[in-house]
C-alpha positions as CSV (number, residue, x, y, z in Angstrom):
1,X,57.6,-50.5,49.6
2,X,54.4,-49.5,47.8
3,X,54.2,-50.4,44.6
4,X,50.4,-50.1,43.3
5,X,47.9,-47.3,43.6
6,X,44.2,-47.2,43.3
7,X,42.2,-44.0,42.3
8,X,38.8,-44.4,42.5
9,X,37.0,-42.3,39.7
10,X,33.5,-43.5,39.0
11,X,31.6,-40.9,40.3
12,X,29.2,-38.7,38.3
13,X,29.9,-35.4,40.1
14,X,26.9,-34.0,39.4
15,X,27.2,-31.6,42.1
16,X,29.4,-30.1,40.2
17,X,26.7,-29.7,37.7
18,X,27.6,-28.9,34.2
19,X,31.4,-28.5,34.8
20,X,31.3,-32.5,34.9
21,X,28.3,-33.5,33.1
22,X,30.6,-34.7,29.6
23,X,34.1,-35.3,31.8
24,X,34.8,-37.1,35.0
25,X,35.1,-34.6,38.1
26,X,39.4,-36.0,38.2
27,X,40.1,-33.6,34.8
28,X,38.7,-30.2,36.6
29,X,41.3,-28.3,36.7
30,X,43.5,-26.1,39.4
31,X,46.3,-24.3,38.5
32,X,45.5,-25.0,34.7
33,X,46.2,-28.7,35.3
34,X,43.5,-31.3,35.7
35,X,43.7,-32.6,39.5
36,X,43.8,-36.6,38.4
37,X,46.9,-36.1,36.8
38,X,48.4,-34.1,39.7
39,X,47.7,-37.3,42.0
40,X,49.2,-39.4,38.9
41,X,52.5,-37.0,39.2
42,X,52.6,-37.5,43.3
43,X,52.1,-41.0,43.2
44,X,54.8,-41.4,40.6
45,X,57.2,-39.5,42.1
46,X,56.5,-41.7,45.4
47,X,57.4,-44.7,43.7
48,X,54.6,-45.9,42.5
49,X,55.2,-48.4,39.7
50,X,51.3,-48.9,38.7
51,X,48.5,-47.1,38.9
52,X,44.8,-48.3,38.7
53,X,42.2,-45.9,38.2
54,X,38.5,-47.4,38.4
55,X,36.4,-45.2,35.7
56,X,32.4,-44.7,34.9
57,X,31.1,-41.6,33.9
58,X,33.2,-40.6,30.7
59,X,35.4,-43.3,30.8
60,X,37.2,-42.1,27.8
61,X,39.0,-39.3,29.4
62,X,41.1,-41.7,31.1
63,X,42.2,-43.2,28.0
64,X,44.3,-40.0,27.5
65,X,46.5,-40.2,30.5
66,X,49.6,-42.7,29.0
67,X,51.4,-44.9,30.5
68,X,51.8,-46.1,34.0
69,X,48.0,-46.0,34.4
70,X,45.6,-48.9,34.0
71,X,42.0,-48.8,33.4
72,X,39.3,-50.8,35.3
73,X,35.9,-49.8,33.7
74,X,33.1,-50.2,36.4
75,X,30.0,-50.3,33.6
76,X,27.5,-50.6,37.2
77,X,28.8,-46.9,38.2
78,X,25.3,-44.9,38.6
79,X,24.6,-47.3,41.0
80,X,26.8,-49.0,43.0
81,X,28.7,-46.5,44.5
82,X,32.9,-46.0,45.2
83,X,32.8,-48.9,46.8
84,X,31.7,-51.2,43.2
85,X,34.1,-49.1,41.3
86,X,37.0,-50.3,43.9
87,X,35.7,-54.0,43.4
88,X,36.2,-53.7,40.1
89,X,40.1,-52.8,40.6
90,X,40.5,-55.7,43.3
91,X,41.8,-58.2,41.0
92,X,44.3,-56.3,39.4
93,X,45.9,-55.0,42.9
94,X,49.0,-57.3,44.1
95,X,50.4,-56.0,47.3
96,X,50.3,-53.1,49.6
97,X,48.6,-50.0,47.6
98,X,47.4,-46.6,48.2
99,X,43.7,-45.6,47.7
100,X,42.5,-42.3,47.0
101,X,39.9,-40.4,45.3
102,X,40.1,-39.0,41.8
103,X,38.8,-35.6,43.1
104,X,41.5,-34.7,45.4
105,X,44.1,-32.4,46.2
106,X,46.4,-32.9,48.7
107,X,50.3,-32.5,49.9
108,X,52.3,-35.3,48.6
109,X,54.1,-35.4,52.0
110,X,50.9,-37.6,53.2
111,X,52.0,-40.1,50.6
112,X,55.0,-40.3,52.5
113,X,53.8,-40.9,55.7
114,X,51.8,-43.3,54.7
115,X,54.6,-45.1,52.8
116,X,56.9,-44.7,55.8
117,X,53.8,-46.6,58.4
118,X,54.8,-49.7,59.9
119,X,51.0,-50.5,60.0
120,X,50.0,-52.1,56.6
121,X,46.7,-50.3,56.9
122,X,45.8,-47.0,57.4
123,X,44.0,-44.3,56.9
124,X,44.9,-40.7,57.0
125,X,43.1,-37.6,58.9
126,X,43.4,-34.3,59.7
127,X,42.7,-31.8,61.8
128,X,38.9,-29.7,61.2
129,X,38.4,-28.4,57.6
130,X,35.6,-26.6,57.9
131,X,35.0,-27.9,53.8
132,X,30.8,-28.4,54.7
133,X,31.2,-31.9,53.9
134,X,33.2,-33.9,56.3
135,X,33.7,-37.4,57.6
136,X,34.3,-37.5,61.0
137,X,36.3,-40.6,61.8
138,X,36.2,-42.3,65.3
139,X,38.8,-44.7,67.0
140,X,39.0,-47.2,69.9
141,X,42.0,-46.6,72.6
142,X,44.7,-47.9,69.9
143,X,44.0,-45.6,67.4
144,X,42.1,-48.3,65.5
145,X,39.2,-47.0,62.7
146,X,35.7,-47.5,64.7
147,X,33.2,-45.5,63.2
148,X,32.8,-42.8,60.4
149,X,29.9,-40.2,60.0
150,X,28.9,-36.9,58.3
151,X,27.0,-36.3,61.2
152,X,29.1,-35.1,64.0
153,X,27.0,-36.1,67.0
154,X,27.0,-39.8,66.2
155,X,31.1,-39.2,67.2
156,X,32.1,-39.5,70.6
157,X,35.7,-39.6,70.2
158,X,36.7,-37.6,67.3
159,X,39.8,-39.0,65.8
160,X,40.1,-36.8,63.0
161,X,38.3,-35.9,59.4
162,X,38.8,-38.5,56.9
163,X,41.2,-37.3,54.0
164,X,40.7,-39.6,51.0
165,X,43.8,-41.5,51.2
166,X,44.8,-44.9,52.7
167,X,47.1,-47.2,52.5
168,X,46.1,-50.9,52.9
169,X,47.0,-54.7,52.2
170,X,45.6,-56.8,49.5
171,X,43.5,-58.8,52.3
172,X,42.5,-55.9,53.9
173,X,40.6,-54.9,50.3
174,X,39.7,-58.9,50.0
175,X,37.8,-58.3,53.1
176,X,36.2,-55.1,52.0
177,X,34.9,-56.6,48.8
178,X,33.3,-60.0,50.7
179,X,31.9,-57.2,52.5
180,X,30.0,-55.6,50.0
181,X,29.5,-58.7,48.0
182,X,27.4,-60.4,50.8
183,X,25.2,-57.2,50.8
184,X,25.6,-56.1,47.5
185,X,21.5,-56.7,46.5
186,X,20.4,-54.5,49.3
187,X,23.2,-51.6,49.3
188,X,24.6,-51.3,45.8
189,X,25.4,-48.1,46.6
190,X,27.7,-48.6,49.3
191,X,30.7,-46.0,49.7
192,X,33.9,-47.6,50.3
193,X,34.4,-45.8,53.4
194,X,31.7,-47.8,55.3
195,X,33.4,-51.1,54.1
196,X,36.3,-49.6,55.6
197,X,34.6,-49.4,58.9
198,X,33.3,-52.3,58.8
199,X,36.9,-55.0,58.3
200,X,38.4,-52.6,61.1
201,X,35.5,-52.8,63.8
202,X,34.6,-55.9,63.1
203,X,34.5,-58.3,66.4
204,X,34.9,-61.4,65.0
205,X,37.1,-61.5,61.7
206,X,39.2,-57.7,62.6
207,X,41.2,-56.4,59.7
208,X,42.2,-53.4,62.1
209,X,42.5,-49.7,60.1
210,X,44.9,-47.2,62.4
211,X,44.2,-43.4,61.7
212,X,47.1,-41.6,61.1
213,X,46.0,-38.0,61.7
214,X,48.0,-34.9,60.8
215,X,46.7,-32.0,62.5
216,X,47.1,-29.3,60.0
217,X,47.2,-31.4,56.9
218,X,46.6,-29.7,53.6
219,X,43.8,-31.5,51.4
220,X,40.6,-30.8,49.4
221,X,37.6,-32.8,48.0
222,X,36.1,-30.8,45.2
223,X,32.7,-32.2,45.3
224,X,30.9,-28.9,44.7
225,X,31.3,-25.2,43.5
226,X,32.0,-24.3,46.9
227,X,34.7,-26.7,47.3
228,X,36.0,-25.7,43.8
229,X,36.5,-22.0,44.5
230,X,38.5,-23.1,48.3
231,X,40.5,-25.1,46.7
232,X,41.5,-22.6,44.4
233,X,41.5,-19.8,46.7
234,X,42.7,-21.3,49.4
235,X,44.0,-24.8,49.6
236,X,46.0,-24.8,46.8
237,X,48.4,-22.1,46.9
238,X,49.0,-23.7,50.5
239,X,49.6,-27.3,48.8
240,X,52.1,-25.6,46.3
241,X,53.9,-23.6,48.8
242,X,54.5,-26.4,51.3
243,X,55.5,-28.9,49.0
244,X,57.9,-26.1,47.0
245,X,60.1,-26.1,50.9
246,X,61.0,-29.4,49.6
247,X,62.5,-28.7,46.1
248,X,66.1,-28.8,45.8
249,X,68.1,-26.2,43.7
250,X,68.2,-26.8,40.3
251,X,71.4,-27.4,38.8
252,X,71.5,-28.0,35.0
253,X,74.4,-30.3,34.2
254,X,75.4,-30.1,30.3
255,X,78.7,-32.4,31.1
256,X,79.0,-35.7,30.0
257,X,78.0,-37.3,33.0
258,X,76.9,-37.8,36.0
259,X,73.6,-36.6,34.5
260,X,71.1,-34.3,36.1
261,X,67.8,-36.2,37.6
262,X,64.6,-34.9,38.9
263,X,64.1,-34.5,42.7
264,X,61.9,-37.5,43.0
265,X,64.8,-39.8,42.1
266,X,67.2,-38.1,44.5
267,X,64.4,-38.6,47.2
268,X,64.3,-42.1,46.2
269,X,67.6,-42.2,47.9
270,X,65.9,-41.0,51.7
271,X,64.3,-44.2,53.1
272,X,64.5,-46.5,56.1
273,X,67.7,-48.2,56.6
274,X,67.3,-52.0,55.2
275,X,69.9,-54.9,55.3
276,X,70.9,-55.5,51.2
277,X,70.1,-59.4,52.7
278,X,66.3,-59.2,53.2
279,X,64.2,-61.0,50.7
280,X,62.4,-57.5,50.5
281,X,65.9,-55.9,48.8
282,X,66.3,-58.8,46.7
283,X,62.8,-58.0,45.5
284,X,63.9,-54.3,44.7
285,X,67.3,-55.5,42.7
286,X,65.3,-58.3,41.3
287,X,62.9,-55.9,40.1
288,X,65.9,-53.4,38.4
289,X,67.6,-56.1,36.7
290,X,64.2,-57.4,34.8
291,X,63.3,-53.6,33.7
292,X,66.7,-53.1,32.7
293,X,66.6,-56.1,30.8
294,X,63.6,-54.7,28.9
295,X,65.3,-51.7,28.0
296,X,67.9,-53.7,26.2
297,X,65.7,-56.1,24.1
298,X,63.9,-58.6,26.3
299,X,63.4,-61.9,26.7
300,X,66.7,-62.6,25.5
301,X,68.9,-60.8,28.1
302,X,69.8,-60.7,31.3
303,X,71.6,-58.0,33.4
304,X,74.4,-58.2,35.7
305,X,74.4,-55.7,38.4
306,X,77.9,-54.5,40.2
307,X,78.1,-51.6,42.5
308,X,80.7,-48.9,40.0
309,X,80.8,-46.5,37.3
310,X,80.8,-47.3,33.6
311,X,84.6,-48.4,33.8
312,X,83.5,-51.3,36.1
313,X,81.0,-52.4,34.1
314,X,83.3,-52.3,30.6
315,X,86.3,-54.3,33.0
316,X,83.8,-57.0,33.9
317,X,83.1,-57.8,30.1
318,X,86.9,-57.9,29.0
319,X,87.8,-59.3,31.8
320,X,85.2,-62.2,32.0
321,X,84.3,-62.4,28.0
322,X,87.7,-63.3,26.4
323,X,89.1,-66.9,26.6
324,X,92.6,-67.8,26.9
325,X,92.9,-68.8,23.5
326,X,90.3,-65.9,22.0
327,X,92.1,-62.6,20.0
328,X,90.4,-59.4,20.6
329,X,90.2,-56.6,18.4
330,X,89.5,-53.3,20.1
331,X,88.6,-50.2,18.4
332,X,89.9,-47.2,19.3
333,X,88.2,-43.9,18.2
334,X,88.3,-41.7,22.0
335,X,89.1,-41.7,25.3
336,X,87.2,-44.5,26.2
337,X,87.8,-47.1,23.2
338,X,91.9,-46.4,24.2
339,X,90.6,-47.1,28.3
340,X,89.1,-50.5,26.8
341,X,92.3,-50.9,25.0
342,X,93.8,-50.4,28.5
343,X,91.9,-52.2,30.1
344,X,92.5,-55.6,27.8
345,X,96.7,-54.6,28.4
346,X,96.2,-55.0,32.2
347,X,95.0,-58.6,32.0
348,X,97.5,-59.7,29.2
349,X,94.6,-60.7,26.8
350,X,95.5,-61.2,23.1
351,X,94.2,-58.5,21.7
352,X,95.4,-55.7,18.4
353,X,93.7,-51.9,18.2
354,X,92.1,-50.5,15.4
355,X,93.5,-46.9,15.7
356,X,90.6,-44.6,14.1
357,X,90.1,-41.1,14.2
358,X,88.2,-39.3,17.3
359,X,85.8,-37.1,15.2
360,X,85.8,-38.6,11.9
361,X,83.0,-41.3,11.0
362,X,84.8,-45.1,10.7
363,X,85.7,-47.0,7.6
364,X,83.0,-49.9,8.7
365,X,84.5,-51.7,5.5
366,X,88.1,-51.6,6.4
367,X,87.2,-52.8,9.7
368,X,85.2,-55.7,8.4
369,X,88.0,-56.2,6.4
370,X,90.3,-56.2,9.9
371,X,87.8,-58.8,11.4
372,X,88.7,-61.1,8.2
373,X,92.2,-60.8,8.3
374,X,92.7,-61.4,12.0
375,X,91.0,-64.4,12.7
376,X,89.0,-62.6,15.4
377,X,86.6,-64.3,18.2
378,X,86.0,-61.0,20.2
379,X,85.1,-57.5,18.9
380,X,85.1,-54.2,21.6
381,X,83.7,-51.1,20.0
382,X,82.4,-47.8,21.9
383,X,78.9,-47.3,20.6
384,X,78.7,-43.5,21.4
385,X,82.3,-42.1,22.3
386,X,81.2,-39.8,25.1
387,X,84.7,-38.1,23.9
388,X,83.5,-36.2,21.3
389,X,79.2,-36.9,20.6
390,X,80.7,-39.5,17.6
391,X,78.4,-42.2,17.1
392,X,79.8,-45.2,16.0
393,X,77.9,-47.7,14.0
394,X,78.3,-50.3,16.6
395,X,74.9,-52.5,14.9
396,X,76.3,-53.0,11.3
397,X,79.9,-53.8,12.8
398,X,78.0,-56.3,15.3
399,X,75.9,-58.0,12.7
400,X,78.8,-58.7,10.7
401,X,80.6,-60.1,13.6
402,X,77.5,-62.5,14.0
403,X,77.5,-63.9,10.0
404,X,81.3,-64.6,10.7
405,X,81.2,-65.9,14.4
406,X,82.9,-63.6,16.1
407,X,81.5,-62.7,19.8
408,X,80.7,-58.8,20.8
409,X,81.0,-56.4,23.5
410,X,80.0,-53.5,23.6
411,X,80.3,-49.9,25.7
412,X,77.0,-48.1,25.6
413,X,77.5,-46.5,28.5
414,X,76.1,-42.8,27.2
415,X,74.3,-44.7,24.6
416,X,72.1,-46.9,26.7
417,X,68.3,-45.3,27.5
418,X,68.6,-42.3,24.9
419,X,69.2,-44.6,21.6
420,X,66.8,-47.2,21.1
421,X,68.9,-50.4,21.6
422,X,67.5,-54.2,20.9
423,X,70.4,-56.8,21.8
424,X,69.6,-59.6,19.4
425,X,68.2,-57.2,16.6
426,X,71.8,-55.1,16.7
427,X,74.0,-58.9,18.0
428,X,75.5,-57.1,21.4
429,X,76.5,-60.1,22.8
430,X,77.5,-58.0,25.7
431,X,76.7,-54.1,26.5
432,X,78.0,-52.4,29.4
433,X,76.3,-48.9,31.0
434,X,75.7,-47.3,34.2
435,X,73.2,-45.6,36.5
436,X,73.9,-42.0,35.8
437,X,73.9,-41.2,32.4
438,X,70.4,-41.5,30.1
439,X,68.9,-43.7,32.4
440,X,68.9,-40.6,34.9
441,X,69.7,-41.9,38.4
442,X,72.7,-41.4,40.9
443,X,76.2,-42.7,39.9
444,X,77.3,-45.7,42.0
445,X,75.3,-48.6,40.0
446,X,77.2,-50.5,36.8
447,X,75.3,-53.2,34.9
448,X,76.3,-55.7,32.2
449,X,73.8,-57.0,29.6
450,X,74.2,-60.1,28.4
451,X,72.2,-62.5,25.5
452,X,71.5,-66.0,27.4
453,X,73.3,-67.9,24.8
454,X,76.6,-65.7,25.1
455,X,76.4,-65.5,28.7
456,X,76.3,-69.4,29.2
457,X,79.8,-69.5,27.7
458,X,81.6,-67.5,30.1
459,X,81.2,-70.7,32.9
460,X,84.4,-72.1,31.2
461,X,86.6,-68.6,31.4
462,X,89.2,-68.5,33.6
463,X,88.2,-65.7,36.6
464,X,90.7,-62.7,35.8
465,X,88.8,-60.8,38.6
466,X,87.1,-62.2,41.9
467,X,84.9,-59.0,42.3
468,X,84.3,-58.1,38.7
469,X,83.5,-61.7,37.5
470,X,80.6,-61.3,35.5
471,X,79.6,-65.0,35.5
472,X,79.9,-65.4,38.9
473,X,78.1,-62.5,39.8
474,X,75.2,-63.4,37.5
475,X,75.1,-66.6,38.6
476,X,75.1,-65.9,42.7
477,X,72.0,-63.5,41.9
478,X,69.8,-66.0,39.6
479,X,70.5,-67.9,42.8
480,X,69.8,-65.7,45.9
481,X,68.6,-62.7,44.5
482,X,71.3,-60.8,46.0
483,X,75.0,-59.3,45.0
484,X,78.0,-61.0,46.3
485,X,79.3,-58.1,47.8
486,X,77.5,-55.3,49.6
487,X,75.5,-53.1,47.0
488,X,75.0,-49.7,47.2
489,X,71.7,-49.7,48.6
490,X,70.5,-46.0,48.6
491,X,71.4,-45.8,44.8
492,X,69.7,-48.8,44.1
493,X,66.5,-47.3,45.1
494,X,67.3,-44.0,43.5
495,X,67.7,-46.2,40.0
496,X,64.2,-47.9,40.8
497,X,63.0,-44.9,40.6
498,X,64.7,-43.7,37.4
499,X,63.7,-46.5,35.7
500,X,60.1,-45.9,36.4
501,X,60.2,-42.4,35.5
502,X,62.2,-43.7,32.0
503,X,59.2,-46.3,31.4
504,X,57.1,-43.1,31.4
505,X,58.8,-41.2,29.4
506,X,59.9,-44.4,27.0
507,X,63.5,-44.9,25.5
508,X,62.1,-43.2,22.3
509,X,60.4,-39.7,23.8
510,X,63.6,-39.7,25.6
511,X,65.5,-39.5,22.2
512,X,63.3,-37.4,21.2
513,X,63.2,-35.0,23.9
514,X,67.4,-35.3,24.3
515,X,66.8,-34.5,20.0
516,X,65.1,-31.2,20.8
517,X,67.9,-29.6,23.1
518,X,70.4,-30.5,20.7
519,X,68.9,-28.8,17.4
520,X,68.6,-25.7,20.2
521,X,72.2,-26.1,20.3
522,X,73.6,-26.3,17.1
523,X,71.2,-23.5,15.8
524,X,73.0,-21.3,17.9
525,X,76.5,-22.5,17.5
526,X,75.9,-21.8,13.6
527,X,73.9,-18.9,14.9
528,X,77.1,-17.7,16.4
529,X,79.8,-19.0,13.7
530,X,80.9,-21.4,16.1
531,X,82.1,-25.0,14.9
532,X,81.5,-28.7,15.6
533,X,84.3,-31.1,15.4
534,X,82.2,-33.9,14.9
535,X,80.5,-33.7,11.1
536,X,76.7,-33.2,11.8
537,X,75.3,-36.2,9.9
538,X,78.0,-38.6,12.4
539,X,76.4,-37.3,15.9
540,X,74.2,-39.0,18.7
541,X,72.7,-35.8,19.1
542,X,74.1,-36.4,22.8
543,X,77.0,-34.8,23.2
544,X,78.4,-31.9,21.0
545,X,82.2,-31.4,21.3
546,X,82.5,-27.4,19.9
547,X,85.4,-25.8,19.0
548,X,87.2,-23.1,21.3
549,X,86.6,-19.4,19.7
550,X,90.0,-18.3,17.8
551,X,90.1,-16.2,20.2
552,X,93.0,-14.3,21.9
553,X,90.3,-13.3,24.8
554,X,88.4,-16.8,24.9
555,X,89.2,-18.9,28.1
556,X,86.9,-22.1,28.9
557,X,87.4,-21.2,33.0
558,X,85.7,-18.0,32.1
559,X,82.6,-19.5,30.3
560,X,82.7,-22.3,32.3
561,X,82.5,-19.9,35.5
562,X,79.6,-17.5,33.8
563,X,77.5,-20.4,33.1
564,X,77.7,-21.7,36.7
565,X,76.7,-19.1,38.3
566,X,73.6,-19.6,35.9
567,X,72.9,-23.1,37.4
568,X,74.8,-24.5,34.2
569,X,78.0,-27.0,34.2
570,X,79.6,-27.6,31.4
571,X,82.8,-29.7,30.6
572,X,86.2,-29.6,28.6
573,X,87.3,-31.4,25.6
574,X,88.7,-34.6,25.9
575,X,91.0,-34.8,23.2
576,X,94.6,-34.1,23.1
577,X,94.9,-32.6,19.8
578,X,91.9,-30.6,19.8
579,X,90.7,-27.9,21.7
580,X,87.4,-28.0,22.4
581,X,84.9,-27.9,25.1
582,X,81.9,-30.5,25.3
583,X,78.2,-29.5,25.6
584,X,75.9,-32.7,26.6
585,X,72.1,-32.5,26.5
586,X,71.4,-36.0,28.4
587,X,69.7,-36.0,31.9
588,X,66.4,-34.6,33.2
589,X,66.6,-31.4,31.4
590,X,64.4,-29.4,28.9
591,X,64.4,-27.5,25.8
592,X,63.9,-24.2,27.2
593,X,66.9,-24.4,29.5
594,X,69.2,-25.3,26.7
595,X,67.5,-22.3,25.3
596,X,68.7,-20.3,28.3
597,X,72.1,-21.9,27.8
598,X,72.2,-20.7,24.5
599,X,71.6,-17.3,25.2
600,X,74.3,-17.2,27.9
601,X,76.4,-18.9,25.3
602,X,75.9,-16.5,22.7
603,X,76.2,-13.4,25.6
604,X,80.1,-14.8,26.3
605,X,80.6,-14.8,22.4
606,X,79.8,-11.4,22.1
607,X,82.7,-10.5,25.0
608,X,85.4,-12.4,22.7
């Protein structure tokens, strides 16, 4: 797994003459997007957690690029060369990484090839370019880097041109920097290609660099105007057509859940078979559980991971968090605050309901008043009932619990990744959600947050379920880094790559983002005289349950069938005693597709 990239970006570009002499030759732009943060896209969406960018010449442009990017400055730039500016990334680089130029462009399937090498380091080719400025590369018998030159001739066994990206090892870049280091004060300006040569070819102390040449392999180095105008001509459409073959249909799914996620996270899923038992896996799931933990406050949590959906993870905290002698009160506002309620009846706890409305806001003082009267050590509440959009004001009700001892759990399952959520700041003892709602990856992944202090508690619970046991299953991966049971491997690494799309983004632009496509939505459900069962002010701004059209002519299989052959899905009500059908704007989609929706919405009304 590659988890690091380097771009190296130091250059002046002054053959490029004024288009780079205020900005770095990475923000000239092809098809109206600046080619640095084209490679920052592919790499991302490759699974690279961390990129490293090594600046000079207008360092400040970088600056602008977000998160997911850090910044080595090389203040030596105008004359050391690629090769200084790649120094000056060394210490910051961990493990296997991909290196590239800031000035390419190129098909993200050579990032996969290179990811999917057994060799730890090589270096990709392709077939001739006829660009004007190549580097031919040369190879012993093994395919092993030998030589590299502009000049042709100097080639006698041509193993390909060089295309600007490699993958190597952290010692493979240790020995490129001693390299340059020992002749540093008489070629400053060494190129890192020629360090390259030299760790691969070199007799004594090898550090051997395989070529991996694809033939017809579409790349560019815009060095010059001449270069420029290929690329755009040329190279580029070519890029965007290949790597369009690979795009899967999109399906926009406006149900509650399982949400919609972006290509690169259901690519995640295509990788080499791996026993869940290597240390390599544990890494991965180790990796998860600390990001996750993040996500939900911090230092202060830790997260359980089971393989199930959001009902797993909610069965593992009742079933694990109540003691024989505790009395739970449960509150019941939806579908899912009765499946807790459920839940509880199934393994005979001691537990009452609070019985609330499913659309109306709660009485937080009677049910403080509740806590009093019952003498209660456990409190379940549904933070956002994915019933009906209501959003339930699970912190004050928590904090409460805290001032008067009383231990909490709590389902934010559709909450979790869209609302911002700090466990000790709101006092969730214990929060349950799953892999395919906000967080945006593939169902098949439940997870259990926990505060340290709560968690340590649950050692002296009787085990009401062997597979669901959250304290076991914590404790057995602080231990061996693994699940006890088999984990569902493909979705883990489907949800690594979520979450480092989600870090992106952050918990709050999601909100935000998630904010936008519902104000599209209720502007055209007032637009349309349409109603919202769930009082505006008392929304997550998630999930909008809308009242059926009194309507003789209204049927939801008809809208429901008109929308999907639009690439939309969208879901019935839940509730019993109300007829409505559910619109949720969570998942990797975008303002102007619920702007679509809306249209088609408002073309159906129009039928009735």
């Amino acid at each position: 797994m590659i988890r690091q990239a380097v771009i190296m970006a130091g250059g002046l570009g002054s053959r490029l003459k004024e288009k780079t002499a205020s900005m770095p030759k990475g923000f000239v732009e092809i098809g109206g997007v600046p080619i640095v943060q084209q490679s920052i896209k592919k790499l991302i969406a490759a699974g690279v957690e961390e990129i490293i960018i090594g600046t000079g010449h207008c360092a400040g442009w970088f600056e602008r690029l977000g998160g997911g990017v850090r910044l080595a400055h090389n203040a030596r730039y105008a004359e050391t060369g690629s090769m200084g500016t790649l120094a000056c990334c060394a210490p910051f680089v961990k493990g296997d990484f991909l290196l590239l130029e800031s000035d390419l462009i190129y098909d993200a399937a050579g990032l996969r090839v290179l990811i999917n090498e057994r060799r730890k380091n090589v270096v990709l080719a392709s077939g001739p370019t006829n660009s004007g400025d190549e580097v031919y590369l040369e190879a012993d018998a093994d395919g092993f880097l030998l030589r590299q030159s502009k000049n042709r001739a100097e080639i006698r066994s041509l193993a390909g041109e060089l295309a600007g990206v490699s993958r190597l090892t952290v010692a493979a870049l240790g020995a490129m920097v001693s390299y340059w280091n020992a002749r540093m004060v008489d070629t400053p300006k060494m190129e890192y290609e020629a360090a390259l040569v030299a760790v691969s070819s070199d007799a004594e102390n090898r550090t051997p660099v395989f070529v991996r040449k694809i033939e017809r392999y579409l790349w560019r180095e815009i060095d010059c105007e001449a270069h420029l105008e290929a690329a755009r001509e040329s190279v580029y459409p070519r890029i965007q057509e290949a790597e369009s073959l690979l795009s899967i249909r999109r399906e926009t799914l406006l149900n509650p859940g399982p949400a919609t996620t972006t290509d690169s996270v259901k690519y995640a899923q295509v990788c080499a078979d791996i026993c869940p038992r290597e240390a390599e896996f544990g890494d991965v799931m180790e990796w998860i559980s600390t990001e996750l933990s993040l996500f939900a406050g911090g230092g202060g949590v830790e997260t359980a991971l089971f393989g199930g959906s959001g009902t797993a993870a909610d069965e593992a905290m009742l079933s694990s968090c109540v003691p024989e002698d505790g009395k739970l009160l449960i509150i019941d506002n939806g579908a899912y605050g009765e499946r807790f309620a459920k839940i509880a009846s199934a393994y005979r706890l001691n537990f009452d309901v609070y019985k609330s409305s499913g659309f109306m806001p709660l009485d937080t003082d009677r049910v403080k008043q509740t806590l009093l009267d019952g003498m209660y050590t456990h409190f379940a509440i549904v933070y956002h009932e994915t019933t009906t959009g209501l959003l339930n004001p699970a912190p004050e009700l928590c904090r409460f619990c805290h001032e008067h001892g009383v231990t909490t759990i709590v389902d934010a399952v559709s909450a979790f990744a869209a609302i911002p959520i700090d466990m000790d700041r709101d006092c969730f003892d214990f929060m349950a959600s799953t892999s395919n709602k906000n967080i945006q990856g593939m169902a098949g992944v439940a997870f259990v947050f926990c505060r340290k202090e709560a968690l340590e508690k649950l050692k002296a619970y009787p085990m009401r379920s062997y597979y669901l046991n959250l304290w076991d299953q914590y404790a057995y991966f602080k231990k061996t880094r693994q699940m006890r049971f088999t984990p569902p491997v493909q979705t883990l690494y489907a949800l690594r790559q979520a979450i480092i799309e989600a870090r992106l983004e952050t918990i709050a632009g999601r909100y935000a983002r998630y904010s936008a496509c519902w104000e599209i939505l209720v502007h055209a459900i007032k637009r349309l005289n349409l109603n919202m069962l769930v009082p505006e002010e008392a929304q997550s701004r998630l999930i909008t349950a809308i009242i059926e059209p009194d309507s003789p002519k209204y049927r939801f299989d008809d809208l429901h069938d008109l929308a999907r052959e639009a690439g939309f899905t969208i879901y019935p009500g839940k509730l019993s005693d109300a007829a409505t059908f559910r619109i949720a704007n969570i998942g990797d989609i975008r303002p102007e597709e619920m702007s679509r929706f809306a249209m088609l919405l408002e073309q159906y009304i129009k039928t009735l």
